[in-house]
C-alpha positions as CSV (number, residue, x, y, z in Angstrom):
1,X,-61.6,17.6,-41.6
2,X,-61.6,14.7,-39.3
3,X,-58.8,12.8,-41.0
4,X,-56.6,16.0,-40.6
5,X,-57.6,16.7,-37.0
6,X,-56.5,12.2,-36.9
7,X,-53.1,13.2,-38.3
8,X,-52.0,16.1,-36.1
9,X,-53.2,13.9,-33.2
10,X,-50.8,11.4,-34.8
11,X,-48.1,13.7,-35.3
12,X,-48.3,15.3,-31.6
13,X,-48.5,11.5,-30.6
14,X,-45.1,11.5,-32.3
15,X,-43.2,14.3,-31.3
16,X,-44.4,13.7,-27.3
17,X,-43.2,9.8,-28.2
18,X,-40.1,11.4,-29.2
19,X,-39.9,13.6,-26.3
20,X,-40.7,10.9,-23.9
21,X,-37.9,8.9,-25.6
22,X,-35.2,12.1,-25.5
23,X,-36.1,12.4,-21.8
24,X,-35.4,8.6,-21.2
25,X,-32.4,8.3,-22.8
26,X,-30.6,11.5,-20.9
27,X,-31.9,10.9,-17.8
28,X,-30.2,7.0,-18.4
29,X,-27.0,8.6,-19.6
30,X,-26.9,10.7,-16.0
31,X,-27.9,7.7,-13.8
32,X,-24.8,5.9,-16.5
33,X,-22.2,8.6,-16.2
34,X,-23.3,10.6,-12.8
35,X,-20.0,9.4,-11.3
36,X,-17.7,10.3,-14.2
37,X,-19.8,13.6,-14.3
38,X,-19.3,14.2,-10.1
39,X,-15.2,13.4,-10.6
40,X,-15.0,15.5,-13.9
41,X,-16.6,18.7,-11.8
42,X,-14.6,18.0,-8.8
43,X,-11.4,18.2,-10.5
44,X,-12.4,21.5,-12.9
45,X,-13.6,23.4,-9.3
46,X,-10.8,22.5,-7.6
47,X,-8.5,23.6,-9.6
48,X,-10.1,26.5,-10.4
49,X,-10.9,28.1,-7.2
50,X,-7.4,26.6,-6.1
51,X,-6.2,29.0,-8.7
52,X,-8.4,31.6,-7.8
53,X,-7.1,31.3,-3.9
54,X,-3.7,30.8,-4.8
55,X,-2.8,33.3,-7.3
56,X,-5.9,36.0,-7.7
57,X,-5.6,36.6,-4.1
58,X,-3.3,38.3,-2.0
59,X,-4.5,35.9,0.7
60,X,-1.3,33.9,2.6
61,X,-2.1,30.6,3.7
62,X,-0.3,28.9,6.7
63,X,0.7,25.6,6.9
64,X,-2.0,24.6,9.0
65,X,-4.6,25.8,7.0
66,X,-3.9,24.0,3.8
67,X,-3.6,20.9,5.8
68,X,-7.1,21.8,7.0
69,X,-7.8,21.8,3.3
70,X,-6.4,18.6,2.5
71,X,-8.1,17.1,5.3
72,X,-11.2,15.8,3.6
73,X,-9.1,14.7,0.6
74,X,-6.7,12.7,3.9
75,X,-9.6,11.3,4.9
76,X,-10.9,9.3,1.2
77,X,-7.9,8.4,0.6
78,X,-7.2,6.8,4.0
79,X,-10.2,4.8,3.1
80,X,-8.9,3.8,-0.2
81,X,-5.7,2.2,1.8
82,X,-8.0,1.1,4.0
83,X,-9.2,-1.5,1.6
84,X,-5.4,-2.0,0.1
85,X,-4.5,-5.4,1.7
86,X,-7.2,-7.3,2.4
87,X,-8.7,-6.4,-1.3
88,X,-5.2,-7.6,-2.7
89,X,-4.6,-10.9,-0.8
90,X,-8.4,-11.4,-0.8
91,X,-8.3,-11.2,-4.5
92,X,-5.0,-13.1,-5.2
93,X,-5.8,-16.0,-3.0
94,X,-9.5,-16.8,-4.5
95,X,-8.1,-15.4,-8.1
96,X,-5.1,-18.1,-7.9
97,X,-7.4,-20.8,-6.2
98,X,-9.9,-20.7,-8.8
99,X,-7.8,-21.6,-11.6
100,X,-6.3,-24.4,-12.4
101,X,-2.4,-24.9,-12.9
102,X,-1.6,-24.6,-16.6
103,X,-4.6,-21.4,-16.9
104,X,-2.9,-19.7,-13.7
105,X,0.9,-19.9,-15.2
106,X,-0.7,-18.5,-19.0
107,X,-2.0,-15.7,-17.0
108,X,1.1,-15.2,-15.1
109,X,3.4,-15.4,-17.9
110,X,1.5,-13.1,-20.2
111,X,0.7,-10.4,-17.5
112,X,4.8,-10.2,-16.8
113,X,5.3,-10.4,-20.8
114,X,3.0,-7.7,-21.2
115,X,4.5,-5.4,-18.0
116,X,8.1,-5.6,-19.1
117,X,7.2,-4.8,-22.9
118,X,5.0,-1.4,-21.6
119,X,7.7,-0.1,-19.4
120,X,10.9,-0.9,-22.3
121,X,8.7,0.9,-24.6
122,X,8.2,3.8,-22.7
123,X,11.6,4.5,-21.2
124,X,12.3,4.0,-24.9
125,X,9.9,6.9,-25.9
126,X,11.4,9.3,-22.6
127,X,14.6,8.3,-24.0
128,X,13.9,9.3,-27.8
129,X,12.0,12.7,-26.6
130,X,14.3,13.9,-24.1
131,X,17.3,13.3,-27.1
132,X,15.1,15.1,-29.0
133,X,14.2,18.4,-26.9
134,X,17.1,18.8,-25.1
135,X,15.5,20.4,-22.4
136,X,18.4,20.7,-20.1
137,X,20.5,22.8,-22.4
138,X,17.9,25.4,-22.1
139,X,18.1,26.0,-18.5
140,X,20.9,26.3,-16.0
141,X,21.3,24.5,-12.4
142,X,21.9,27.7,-10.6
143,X,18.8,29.1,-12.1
144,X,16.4,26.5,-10.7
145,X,15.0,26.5,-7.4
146,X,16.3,23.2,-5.4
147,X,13.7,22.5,-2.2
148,X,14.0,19.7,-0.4
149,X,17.1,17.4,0.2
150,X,18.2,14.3,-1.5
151,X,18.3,10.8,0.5
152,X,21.6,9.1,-0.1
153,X,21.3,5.7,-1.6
154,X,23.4,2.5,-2.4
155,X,22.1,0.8,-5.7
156,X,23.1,-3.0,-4.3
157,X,21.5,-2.2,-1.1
158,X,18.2,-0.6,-3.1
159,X,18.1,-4.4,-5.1
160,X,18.9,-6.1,-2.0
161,X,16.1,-4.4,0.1
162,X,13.9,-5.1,-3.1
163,X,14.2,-9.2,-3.0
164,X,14.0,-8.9,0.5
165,X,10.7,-7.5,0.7
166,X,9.8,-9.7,-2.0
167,X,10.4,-12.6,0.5
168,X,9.0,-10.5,4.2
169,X,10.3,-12.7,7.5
170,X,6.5,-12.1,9.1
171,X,3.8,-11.9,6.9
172,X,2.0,-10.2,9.7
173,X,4.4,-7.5,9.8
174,X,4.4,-6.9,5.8
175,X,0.8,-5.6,6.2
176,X,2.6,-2.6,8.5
177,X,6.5,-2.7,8.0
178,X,9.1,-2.5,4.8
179,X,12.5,-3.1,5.1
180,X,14.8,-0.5,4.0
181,X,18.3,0.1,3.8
182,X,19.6,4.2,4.5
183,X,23.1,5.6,4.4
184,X,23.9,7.0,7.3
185,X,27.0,9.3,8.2
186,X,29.9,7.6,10.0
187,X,32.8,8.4,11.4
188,X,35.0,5.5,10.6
189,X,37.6,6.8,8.3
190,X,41.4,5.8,7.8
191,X,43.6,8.6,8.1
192,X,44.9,7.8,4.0
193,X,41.3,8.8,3.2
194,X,41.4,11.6,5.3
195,X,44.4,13.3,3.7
196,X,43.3,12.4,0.2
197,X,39.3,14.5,0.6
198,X,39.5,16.2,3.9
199,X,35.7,17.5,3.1
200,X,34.6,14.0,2.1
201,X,31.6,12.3,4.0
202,X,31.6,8.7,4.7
203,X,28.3,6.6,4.8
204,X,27.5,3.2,6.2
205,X,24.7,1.2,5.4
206,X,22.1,0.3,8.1
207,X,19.1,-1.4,7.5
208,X,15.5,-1.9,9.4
209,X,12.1,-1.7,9.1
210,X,9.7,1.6,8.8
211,X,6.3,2.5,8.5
212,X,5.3,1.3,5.3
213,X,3.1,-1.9,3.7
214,X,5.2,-4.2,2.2
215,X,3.0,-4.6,-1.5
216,X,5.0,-6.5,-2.7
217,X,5.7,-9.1,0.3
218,X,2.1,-9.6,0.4
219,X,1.7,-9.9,-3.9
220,X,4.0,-13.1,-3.6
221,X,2.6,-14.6,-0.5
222,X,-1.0,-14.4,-1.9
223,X,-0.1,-15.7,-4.9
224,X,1.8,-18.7,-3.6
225,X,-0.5,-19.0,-0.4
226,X,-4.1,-19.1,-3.9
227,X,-1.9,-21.5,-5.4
228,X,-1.3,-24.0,-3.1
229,X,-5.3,-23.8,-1.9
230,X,-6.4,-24.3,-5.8
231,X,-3.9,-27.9,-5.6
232,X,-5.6,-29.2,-2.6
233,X,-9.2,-29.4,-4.6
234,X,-11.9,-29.9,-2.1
235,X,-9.8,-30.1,0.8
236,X,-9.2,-26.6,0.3
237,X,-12.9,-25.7,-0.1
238,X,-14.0,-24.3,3.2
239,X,-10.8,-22.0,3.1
240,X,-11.6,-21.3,-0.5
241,X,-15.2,-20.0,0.3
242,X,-13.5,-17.7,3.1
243,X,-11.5,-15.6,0.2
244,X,-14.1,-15.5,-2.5
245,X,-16.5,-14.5,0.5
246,X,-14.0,-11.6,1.8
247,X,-13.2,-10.8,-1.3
248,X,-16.7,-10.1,-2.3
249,X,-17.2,-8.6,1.0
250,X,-14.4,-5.8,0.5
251,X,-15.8,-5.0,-3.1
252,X,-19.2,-4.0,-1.8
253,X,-17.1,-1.4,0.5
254,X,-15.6,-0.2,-2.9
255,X,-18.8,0.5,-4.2
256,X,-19.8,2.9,-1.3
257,X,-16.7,4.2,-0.8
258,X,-16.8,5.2,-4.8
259,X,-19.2,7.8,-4.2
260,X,-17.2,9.7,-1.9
261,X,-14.4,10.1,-4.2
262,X,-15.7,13.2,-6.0
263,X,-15.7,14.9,-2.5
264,X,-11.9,13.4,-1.8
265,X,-10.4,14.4,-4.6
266,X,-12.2,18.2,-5.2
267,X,-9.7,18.9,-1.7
268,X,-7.0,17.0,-2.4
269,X,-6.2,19.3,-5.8
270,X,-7.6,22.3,-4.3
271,X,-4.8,22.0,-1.7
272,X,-2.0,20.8,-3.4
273,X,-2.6,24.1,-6.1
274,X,-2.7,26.3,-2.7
275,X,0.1,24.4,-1.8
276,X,2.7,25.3,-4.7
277,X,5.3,28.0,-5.4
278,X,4.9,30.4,-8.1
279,X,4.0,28.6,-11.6
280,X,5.3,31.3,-14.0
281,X,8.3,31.6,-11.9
282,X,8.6,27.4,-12.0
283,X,7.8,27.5,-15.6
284,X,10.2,29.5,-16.5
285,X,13.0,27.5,-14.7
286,X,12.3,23.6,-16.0
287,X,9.2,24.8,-18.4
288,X,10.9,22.3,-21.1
289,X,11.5,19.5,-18.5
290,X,7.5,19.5,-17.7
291,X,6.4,19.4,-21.3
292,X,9.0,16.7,-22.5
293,X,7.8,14.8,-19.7
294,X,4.0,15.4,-20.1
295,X,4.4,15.1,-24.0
296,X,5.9,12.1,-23.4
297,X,3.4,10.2,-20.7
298,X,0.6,11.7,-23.1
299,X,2.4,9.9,-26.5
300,X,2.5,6.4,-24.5
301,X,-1.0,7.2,-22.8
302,X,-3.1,8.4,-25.9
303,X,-1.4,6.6,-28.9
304,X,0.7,3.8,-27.4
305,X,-1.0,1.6,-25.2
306,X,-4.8,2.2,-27.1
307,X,-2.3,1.4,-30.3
308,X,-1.1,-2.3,-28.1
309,X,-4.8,-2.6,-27.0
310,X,-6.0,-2.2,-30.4
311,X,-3.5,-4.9,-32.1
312,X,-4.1,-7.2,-29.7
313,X,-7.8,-7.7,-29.0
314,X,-9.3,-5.7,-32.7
315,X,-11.9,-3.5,-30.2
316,X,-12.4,0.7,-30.2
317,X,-9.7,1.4,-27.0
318,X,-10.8,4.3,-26.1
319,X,-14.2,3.2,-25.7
320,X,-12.6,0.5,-23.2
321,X,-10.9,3.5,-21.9
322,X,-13.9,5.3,-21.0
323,X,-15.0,2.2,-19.1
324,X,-12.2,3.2,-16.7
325,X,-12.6,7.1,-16.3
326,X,-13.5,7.2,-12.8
327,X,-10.1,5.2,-12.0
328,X,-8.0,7.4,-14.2
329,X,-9.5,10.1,-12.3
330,X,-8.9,9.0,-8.9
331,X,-5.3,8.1,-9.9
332,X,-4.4,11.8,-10.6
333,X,-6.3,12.8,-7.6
334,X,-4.5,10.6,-4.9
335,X,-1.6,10.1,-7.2
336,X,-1.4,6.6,-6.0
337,X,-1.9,3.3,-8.2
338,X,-1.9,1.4,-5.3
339,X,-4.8,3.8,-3.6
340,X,-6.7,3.6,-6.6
341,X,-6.5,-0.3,-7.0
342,X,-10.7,-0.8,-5.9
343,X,-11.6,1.8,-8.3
344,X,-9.8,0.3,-11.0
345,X,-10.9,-3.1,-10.8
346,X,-14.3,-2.2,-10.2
347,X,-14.6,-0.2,-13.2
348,X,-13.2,-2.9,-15.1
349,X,-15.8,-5.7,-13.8
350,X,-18.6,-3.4,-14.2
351,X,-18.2,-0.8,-16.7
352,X,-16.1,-3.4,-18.9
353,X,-16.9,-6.7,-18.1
354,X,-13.6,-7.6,-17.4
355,X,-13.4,-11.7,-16.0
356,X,-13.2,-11.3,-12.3
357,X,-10.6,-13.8,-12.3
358,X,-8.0,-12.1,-14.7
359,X,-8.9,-8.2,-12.8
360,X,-8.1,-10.0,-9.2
361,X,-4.6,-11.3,-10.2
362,X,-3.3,-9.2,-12.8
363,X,-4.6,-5.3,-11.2
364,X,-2.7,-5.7,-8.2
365,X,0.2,-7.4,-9.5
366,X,0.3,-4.6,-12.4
367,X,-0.3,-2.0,-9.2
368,X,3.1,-3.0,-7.6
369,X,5.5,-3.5,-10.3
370,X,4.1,-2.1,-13.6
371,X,5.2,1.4,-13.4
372,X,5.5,2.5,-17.4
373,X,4.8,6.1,-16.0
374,X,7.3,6.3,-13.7
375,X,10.0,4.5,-16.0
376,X,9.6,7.1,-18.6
377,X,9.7,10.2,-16.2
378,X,12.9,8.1,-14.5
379,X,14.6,8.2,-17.9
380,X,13.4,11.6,-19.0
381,X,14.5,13.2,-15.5
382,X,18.2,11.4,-15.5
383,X,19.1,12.4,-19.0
384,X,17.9,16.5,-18.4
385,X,19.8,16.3,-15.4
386,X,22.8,15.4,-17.0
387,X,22.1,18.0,-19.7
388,X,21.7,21.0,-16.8
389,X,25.4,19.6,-15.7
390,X,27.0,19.8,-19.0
391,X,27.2,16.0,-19.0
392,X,27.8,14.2,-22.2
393,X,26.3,10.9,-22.5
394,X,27.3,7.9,-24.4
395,X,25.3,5.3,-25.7
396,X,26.7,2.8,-22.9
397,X,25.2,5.3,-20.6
398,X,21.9,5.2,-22.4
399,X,21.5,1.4,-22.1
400,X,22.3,1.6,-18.2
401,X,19.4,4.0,-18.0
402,X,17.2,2.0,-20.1
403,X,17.7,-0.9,-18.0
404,X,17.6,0.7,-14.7
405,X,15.2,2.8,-14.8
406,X,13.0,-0.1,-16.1
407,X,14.3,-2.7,-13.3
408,X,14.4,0.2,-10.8
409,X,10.2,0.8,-12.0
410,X,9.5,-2.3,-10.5
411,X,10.6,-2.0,-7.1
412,X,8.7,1.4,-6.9
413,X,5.7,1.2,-4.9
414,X,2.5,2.2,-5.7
415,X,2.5,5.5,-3.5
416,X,2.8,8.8,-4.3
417,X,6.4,9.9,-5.4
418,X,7.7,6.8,-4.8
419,X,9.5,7.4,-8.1
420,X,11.8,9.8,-6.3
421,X,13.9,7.4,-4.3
422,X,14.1,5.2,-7.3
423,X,15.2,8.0,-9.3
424,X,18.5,8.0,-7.4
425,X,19.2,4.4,-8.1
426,X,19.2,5.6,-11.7
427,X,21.4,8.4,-11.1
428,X,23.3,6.2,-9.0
429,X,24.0,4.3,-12.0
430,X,25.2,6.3,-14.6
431,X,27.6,8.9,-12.3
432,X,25.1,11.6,-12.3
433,X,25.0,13.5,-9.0
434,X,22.7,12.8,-7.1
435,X,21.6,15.4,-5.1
436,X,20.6,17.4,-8.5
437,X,17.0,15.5,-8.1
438,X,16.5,18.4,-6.0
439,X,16.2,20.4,-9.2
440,X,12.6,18.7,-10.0
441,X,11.2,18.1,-6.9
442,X,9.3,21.7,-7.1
443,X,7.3,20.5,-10.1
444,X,7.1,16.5,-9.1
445,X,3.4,16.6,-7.3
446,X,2.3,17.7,-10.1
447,X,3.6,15.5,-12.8
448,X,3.6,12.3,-9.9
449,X,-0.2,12.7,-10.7
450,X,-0.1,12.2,-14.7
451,X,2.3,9.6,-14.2
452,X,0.0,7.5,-11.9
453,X,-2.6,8.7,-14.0
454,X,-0.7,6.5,-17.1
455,X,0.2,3.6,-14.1
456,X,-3.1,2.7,-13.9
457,X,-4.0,3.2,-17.4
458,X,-1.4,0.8,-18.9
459,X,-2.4,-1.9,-15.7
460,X,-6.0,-1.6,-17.1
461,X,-5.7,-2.3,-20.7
462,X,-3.3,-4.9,-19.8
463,X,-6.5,-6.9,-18.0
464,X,-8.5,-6.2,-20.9
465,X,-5.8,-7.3,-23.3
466,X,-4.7,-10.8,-20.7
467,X,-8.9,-11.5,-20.4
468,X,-8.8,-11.6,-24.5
469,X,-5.9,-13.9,-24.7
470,X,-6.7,-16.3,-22.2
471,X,-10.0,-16.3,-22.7
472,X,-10.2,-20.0,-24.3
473,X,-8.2,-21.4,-20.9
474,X,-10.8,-19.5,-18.8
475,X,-13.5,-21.1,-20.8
476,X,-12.0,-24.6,-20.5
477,X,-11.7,-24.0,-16.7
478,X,-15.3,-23.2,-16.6
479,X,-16.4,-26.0,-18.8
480,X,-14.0,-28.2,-16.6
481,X,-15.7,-27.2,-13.3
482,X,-19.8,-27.3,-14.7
483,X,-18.8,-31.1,-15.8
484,X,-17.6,-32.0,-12.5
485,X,-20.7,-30.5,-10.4
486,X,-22.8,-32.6,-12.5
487,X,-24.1,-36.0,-11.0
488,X,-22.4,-38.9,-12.0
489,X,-24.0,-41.6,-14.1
490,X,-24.7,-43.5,-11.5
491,X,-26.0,-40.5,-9.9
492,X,-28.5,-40.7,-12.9
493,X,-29.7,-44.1,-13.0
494,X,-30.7,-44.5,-9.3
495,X,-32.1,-41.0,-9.0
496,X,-34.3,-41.7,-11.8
497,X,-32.7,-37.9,-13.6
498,X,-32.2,-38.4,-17.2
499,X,-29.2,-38.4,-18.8
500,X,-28.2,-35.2,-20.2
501,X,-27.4,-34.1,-23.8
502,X,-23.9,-32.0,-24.1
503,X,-23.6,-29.3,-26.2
504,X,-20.3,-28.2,-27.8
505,X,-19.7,-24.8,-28.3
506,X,-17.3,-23.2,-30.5
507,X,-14.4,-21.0,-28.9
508,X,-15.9,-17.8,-30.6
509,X,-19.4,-18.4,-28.7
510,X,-17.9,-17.8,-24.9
511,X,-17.9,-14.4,-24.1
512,X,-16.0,-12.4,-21.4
């Protein structure tokens, strides 16, 4: 009788062990996940009661009311930009200055290797799916609703305005300014053009600065400003300490500011749903244009990149992906790469263990000009615009597109629908009218979103697959630096220290 009554108090023992254990173990999976779990409900409400506001209500919102509905959403993300320029020349300067030469131009090269291969392979894949689905022969241009109005634009003047940004005059007025070139109206006509198109409207190009940060300015000045600092060795020290001080300065602001993105982005797609016309009407009209595209950026999101990821570093990408939820997340919420450029490279230090020095030079280089999102929705939109306008197109036609809309990728900033003027350029270039990108702009906020969404993706896995191959350089850069910090031998014999025994590890043994 006693043993039994031992064994059932070994057995309850058990199960409350077991219990105990359960308990543990979910309440560390919340405390793991709770910010993944906070994004994933703010996304599912807001779109739901958007939804519910927007279409199982008879309820007419003003303009001023859904602007009082984005304004929480205004406000995160204006602290997300917030954070945008000193985080990226922060981050480039002490990144650059903390490598040596040969590691630094590895890194470069493979990051720009590893850009331009994404962003071929996707306008590629838009290329081969649009082809494929036709989805401008099922619809007809005086069946779509066209909002908006397109901006005129000169392709040589679009290039020239992009190398001109890349070098800014004032580096001061990069942080607030970008230099852009519009086509104005002018009346400057000979009479011979007059009588030849008598309804024909002349342009002239004038440029100047607007509004904007200049990214991209700032990328190449960082990066040449951290190079120059990492040549003049301990001159450069003090200077040196500054950056890797602000820099971790302005990631401890990402970390609070994290925890307010749930809140950010729960308005932000609440508002945009009120915001929008009809959807069965919309579908209706370009239904076949949205799921080409969406198939498309969900082929090179799901299968592609995890397929690159996978050949190149041999690891479970999807469990790397899940490292970087909360980014992915924010980037369809703001439906900017450039906003979302804290998030990303804090999930990637933290959640994935990422080298600091590989996230703070490639992430906001890949924010600014890897755009494999917006190349494939470029290529997808150009070729079903031309198939709405009865417009055969030959395979010359198809390489111009190809190339364009990769080149024209690059100079679009990380900002939402930035795409849009870019997409002109590629229009622009193969004939197509231009003012038919009217035809999408009804259904662009949406499908902006799942573009960025696939930005930010492809700029993450190419950290994680840029850490893997330059890992060996890192570790020789590290091994470099620990030798110099130790005393010399003379150091040794008249401090009375002992000398030390080095130990050489394999490659294989440093992990990142």
């Amino acid at each position: 009788m006693e043993k039994q009554t031992e064994k059932n108090d070994v057995v309850d023992g058990d199960e409350r062990e077991r219990d105990i254990i359960v308990k543990e173990s979910f309440s560390i999976f919340i405390k793991k996940n709770l910010l993944i779990i906070l994004l994933l409900t703010a996304l599912v409400l807001g779109c739901s009661l958007g939804f519910i506001l927007r279409l199982a209500t008879d309820i007419e919102f003003t303009d001023d009311q859904v602007e009082y509905i984005l304004f929480p959403g205004v406000l995160f993300l204006n602290m997300l930009k917030v954070l945008i320029i000193p985080l990226i020349v922060s981050s480039l300067i002490s990144g650059m200055a903390n490598l040596d030469q040969q590691a630094s131009g590895k890194l470069g090269a493979r990051a720009v290797i590893y850009y331009f291969s994404t962003t071929a392979i996707a306008v590629i894949l838009g290329i081969i799916m649009v082809v494929t689905i036709q989805p401008g022969n099922v619809a007809d241009d005086e069946d779509i609703d066209r909002i908006g109005t397109s901006e005129p634009v000169d392709t040589a003047d679009a290039f020239m305005d992009l190398l001109r940004n890349i070098f800014p005059p004032n580096i001061v007025e990069a942080c607030l300014k970008t230099y852009k070139t519009r086509q104005v109206e002018t009346d400057d006509m000979d009479m011979d053009d007059m009588n030849e198109t008598e309804e024909a409207v002349m342009y002239k190009s004038v440029g100047g600065f607007e509004d904007k940060s200049n990214i991209l300015g700032i990328v190449v000045f960082s990066v040449a400003f951290g190079i120059v600092l990492g040549r003049m060795k301990e001159g450069g020290d003090p200077l040196r300490a500054f950056f890797n001080s602000l820099n971790e300065a302005v990631m401890q602001l990402v970390k609070i500011v994290i925890w307010v993105s749930p809140i950010g982005i729960f308005f932000l797609i609440m508002g945009k749903i009120i915001e929008m016309d009809d959807w069965a009407k919309m579908f209706s009209q370009i239904g076949m244009y949205m799921v080409t595209v969406i198939a498309g950026l969900s082929i090179h999101g799901i299968i592609i990149l995890p397929l690159i990821y996978f050949v190149c570093v041999r690891k479970n990408p999807y469990r790397f992906l899940s490292g970087v939820t909360p980014a992915l997340m924010t980037a369809f919420g703001t439906a900017s790469s450039s906003a979302t450029l804290p998030l990303t490279i804090n999930c990637l230090e933290e959640h994935n263990h990422v080298d600091k020095r590989v996230t703070r030079f490639v992430l906001p280089i890949g924010a600014t000009i890897n755009m494999d999102g917006t190349a494939l929705y470029e290529a997808v939109a150009a070729i079903f615009i031309a198939q709405v306008n009865g417009i055969d197109l030959d395979f010359k036609d198809i390489i111009t597109i190809s190339i364009t809309a990769t080149l024209a990728s690059v100079g679009a900033a990380g900002v939402p629908q930035a795409g849009l003027v870019t997409m002109v350029i590629v229009l622009n270039a193969v004939g197509l009218p231009a003012e038919d990108v009217t035809l999408i702009l009804v259904i662009d906020w949406f499908l902006d979103r799942i573009r960025t969404t696939v930005n930010v993706e492809g700029d993450s896995f190419g950290a994680g697959i840029i850490a893997h191959l330059c890992r060996k350089d890192l570790a020789s850069v590290d091994a470099a630096t620990d030798v110099d910090k130790l005393p010399s031998k003379h150091e040794y014999t008249n401090g009375g220290y002992d000398e030390p025994t080095f130990i050489n590890l394999d490659d294989d043994d440093t992990k990142f």
